[in-house]
Phi, psi and omega in degrees: 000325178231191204203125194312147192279121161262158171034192198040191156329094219288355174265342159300311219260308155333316186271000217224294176296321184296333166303273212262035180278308210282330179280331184279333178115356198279328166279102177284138154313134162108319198266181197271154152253144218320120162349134148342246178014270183318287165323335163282347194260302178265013149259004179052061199223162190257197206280299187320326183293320191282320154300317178321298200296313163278010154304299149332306207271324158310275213306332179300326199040066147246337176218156172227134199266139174223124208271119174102359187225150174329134156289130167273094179298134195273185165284049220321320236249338171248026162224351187266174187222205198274358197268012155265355167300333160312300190324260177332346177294330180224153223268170174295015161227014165089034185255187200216116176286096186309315166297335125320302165322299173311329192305286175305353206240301199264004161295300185298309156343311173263005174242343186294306173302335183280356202276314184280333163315319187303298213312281192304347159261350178220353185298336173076179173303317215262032224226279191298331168295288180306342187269350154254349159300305191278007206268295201309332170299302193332301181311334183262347174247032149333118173097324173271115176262353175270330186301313201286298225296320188275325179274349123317312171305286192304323192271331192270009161256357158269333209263322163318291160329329180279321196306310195097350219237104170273338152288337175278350179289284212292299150006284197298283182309336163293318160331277198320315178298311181311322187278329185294330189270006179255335205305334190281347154323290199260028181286312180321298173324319201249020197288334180283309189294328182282323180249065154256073197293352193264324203290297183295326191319316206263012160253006136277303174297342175267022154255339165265352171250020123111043191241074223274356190276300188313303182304329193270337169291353174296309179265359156293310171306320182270328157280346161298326190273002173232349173267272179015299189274343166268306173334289203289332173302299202286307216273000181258339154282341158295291183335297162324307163309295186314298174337306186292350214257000000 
């Protein structure tokens, strides 16, 4: 089940197995995990490494350590929170896990418009200064599209910041990470939603004039155009998968 650690970081490259021993199941919810010892022995690895990592694997709340007692493997799915979605976007053998993908694909969908509502109801002046500082920038990168991908990120962490919402703020940062290690993947994908430059304008001007019903059908529409198109991205790589299956 498990395999002696190569290269990176031997408390990273640990922790990394134990993630995903846990999510795939090999590790169950409820049961204990294999002695210190043990783990050590069959991960070839020394005591530090191996503490780090499952300090990690706590902190992650994949496992809960009871000092003096069987280590408890958890539920991911009723104890970890989003900043495990990097993670899980791509499986140990480097492919991109489509049902993650999708997860996160239809999360953002769904929180972006309600994020510009807030943004138009609470967002202020300096709220609406950043979201046309990075606007006035579009224009000079028209055609380069991983550049628009970064000034689309920048405009949408300002208009989140306007929201006022720290869960959508904490959010927002697992979204984000997760999209940055894809993003020259999806430059093709999103070119249409990221270089609509008129599309952020007016959903900029209806957070400034406090028009929180406009922001939010602006950024359903404009963020609908890029999920349509990763949607159609993911079912053609589930198909794919199947095939080779």
């Amino acid at each position: 089940m498990l395999k002696p650690v190569e290269r990176k970081s031997l408390a990273d490259s640990v922790y990394e197995q134990l993630r995903d021993a846990i999510v795939a199941g090999d590790l169950a919810a409820g049961d204990a995990l294999p002695s210190e010892r043990a783990l050590r022995e069959q991960l070839g690895v020394n005591r530090g490494a191996l503490r780090e990592a499952l300090k990690r694997l706590e902190e992650a709340r994949l496992i809960k350590i009871r000092h003096g007692g069987a280590t408890e493997v958890l539920d991911y799915r009723e104890h970890a929170g989003t900043s495990l979605l990097e993670d899980l976007l791509v499986s140990p053998d480097g492919a991109v896990r489509t049902h993650v993908a999708r997860s996160i694909v239809e999360m953002r969908g769904a929180l972006a418009p309600d994020i510009a509502r807030l943004a138009a109801l609470r967002g202020g002046p300096g709220c609406v200064g950043a979201l046309r500082e990075v606007i006035a920038e579009m224009p000079r990168a028209q055609g380069d599209i991983e550049v628009l991908q970064r000034l689309a990120l920048s405009w949408w962490e300002a208009l989140v910041d306007g929201s006022d919402n720290l869960a959508y703020r904490l959010a927002f940062n697992s979204l984000r990470d997760g999209y940055v290690r894809f993003m020259h993947l999806l430059a093709p994908v999103l070119a249409d939603e990221v270089g609509d430059t008129a599309a952020y304008l007016a959903i900029t001007e209806a957070v400034a004039e406090g028009r929180a019903a406009d922001a939010e059908a602006g950024a359903r529409a404009l963020v609908g155009r890029g999920t349509e198109q990763m949607t159609t991205l993911l079912l053609a790589l589930e198909r794919s998968e199947e095939g080779v299956r």
